[in-house]
Steps between C-alpha positions, in 0.01 A plus 500: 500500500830618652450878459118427669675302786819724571175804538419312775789397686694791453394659785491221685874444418600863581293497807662165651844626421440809689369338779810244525764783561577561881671794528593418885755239372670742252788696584518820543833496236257307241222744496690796520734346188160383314348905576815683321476212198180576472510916528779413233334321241190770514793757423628350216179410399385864550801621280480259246197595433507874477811472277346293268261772412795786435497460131152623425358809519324508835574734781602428854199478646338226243771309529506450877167423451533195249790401707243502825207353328706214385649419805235254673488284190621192514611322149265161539209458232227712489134343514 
């Protein structure tokens, strides 16, 4: 019943959070600090990623595009 329920409210939960956060308040220190975390992580992420595909036998191009392709997943259950 949980995994039916969290389906549901999911987006509802995402949404609402979204919605709460009033950038007008922030300042301009916060976001900018938050922006170059946040470029950071991707890069690591990015370059984690590509490395761990140096030991096989694909070329540059396939490997950027694992590396890519894999990006946008997140590492919650599948349904």
């Amino acid at each position: 019943y949980l995994d039916l329920l969290w389906k549901f409210l999911k987006p509802v939960s995402f949404s609402l959070i979204g919605k709460e956060v009033d950038f007008q308040v922030l300042d301009g220190n916060i976001v900018l600090y938050g922006l170059i975390a946040l470029i950071a992580g991707v890069i690591v992420r990015l370059v984690t990623g590509y490395l761990s595909f140096c030991g096989g036998d694909l070329n540059v191009k396939e490997k950027a595009y694992i590396t890519l392709s894999g990006f946008p997943k997140a590492t919650g259950k599948r349904s």
